[in-house]
C-alpha positions, 0 to 999 in steps of 0.5 A, spaced: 529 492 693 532 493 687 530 492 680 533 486 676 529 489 669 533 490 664 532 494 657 533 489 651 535 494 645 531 494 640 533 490 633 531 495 626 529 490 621 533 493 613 534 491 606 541 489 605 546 492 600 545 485 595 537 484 597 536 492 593 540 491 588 536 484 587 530 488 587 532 493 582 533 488 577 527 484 577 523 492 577 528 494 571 526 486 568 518 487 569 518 494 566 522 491 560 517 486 558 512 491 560 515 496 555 516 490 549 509 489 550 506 495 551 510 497 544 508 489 541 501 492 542 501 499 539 505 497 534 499 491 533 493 498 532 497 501 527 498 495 524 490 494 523 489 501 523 493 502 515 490 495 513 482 498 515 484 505 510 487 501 505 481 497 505 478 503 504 482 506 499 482 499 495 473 500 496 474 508 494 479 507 487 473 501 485 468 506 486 472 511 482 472 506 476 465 504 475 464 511 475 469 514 470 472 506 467 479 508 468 484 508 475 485 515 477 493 517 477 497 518 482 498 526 486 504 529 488 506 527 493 510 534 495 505 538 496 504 540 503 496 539 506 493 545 504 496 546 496 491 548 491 493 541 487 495 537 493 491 530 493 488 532 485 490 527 480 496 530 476 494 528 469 494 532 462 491 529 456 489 523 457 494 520 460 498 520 466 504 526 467 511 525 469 512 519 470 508 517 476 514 521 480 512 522 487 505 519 487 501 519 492 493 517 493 489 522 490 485 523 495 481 530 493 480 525 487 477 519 490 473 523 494 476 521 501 481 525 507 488 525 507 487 522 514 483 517 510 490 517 504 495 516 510 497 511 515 497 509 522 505 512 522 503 518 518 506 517 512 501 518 506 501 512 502 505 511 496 501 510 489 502 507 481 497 505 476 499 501 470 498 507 465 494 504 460 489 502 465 488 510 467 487 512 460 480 514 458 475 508 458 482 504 459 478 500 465 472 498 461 471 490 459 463 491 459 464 490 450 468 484 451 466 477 450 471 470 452 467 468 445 469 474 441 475 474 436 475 482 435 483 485 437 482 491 442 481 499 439 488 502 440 490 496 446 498 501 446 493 506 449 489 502 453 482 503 450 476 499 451 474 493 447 471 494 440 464 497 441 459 494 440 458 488 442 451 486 442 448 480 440 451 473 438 455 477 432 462 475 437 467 477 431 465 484 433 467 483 440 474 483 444 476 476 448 480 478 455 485 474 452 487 480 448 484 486 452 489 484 458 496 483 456 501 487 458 497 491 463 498 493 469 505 492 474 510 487 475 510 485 483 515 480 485 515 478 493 522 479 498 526 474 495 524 478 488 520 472 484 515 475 479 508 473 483 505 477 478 507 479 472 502 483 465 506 479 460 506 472 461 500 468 459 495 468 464 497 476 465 496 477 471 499 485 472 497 488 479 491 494 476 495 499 481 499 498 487 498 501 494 504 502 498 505 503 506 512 504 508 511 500 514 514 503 522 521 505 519 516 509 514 522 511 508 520 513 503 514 515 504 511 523 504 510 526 510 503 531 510 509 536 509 511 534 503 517 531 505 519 524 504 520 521 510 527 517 511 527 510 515 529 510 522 532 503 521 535 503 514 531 500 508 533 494 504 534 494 496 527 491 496 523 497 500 527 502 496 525 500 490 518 501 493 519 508 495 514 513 493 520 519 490 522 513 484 519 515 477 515 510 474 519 508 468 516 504 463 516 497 467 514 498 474 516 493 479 514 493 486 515 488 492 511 485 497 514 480 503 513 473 502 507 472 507 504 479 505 503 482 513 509 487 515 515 483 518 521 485 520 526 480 518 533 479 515 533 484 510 528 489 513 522 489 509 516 492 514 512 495 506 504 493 506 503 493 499 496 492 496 496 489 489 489 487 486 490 484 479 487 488 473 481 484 472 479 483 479 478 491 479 474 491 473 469 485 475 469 490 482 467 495 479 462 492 475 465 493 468 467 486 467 466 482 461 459 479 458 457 472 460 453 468 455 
């Protein structure tokens, strides 16, 4: 007998020319997302990384001004890492030198790392004092009185109030009213309203400022000693924060509207601390006498 068997070719089941184009789409799509978040997240860390040393920073320059009752000057900024000055406060005679270009936290001064004086992008962070608040005694309120009546020793100079002040003889003692004005910087917010301001009554000039140049990093020392550029182009506002300006007599700095780093408009990643005079003062412990 012969056999009717017959054998049915065999079917290769396969991906379609469309079918792995669709594939590789959704494959490049998760891989995008994934990067976006991946970087969102990262970005997030640094973020909360240069907030904590900035934390730190602002408990070290307290610490510093209860100790020495003045703020340190700023160090400068393009001296490499293991410099002989580098982190040391540039000052002379009592006062601040060349006019604050350069400046950086001082942090062999303050006692704290580098590291500790750097942010999460590895720039270290720009620094400004108002100068007659880093004359000597220049932070002390301990012998004034919201009762006195007595003008301050040398106020151009930034001297302490009139000592002594003891007892209930009140026309010995200084008044904050006449210790504060004129002290301290300017700082004005992205759209460059004046938020605090040394001259205007009530004065509340910022008693030092604090600068991280954010993720585009422009105008901020390297531990190289070279001032990083931005790697996406800095606006007016972020260029006048930049640590290479010199201080000129009136000092102004900025910080965005909502006080977090942002990325709008017009570019500004800058976060810029900024305690009023007499917030550091009371900190430190050198505020006026109560009754």
């Amino acid at each position: 007998m012969g056999s009717s068997y017959r054998l049915r070719p065999r079917t290769t089941a396969g991906f379609t020319l469309i079918e792995v184009v669709v594939v590789m789409l959704i494959f490049a799509v998760v891989i995008a997302m994934a990067t976006v978040i991946t970087r969102g997240i990262a970005s997030a860390q640094k973020r909360s990384l240069t907030a904590t040393r900035i934390a730190g920073i602002e408990s070290a320059l307290a610490q510093f001004v209860m100790q020495q009752k003045r703020l340190p000057c700023p160090a400068n900024g393009t001296l490499l890492s293991n410099a002989n000055n580098a982190g040391v406060e540039v000052r002379a005679g009592g006062a601040c030198t060349g006019n604050q270009q350069d400046g950086v936290v001082p942090w062999r001064t303050l006692g704290i790392t580098e590291s500790d004086a750097t942010d999460a992008w590895e720039r270290r962070l720009t620094y400004r004092v108002g100068p007659t608040l880093a004359a000597d005694n220049g932070m002390d309120m301990s012998q004034c009185d919201p009762a006195g009546t007595e003008a301050p020793t040398a106020p151009a100079a930034g001297r302490a109030c009139t000592s002594p002040c003891v007892g209930t003889v009140l026309s010995a003692c200084t008044p904050p009213s006449a210790f504060l004005p004129g002290k301290g910087l300017e700082v004005r917010d992205a759209a460059g309203n004046v938020t605090m301001n040394p001259a205007a009554v009530p004065h509340t000039g910022a008693a030092y400022v604090v600068v991280s140049h954010g993720e585009s990093g422009g105008g901020g020392y390297l531990n190289s000693g070279v001032l990083g550029m931005s790697s996406v182009g800095d606006g007016a506002q972020e260029q006048r924060n930049y640590a290479s300006l010199p201080y000129a007599g009136v000092a102004t700095f900025y910080v965005d509207n909502a006080l977090i780093e942002t990325l709008d408009n017009t570019h500004f990643d800058d976060v810029v601390l900024r305690p009023s005079v007499l917030a550091v003062i009371n900190k430190a412990g050198l505020g006026p006498r109560a009754h």
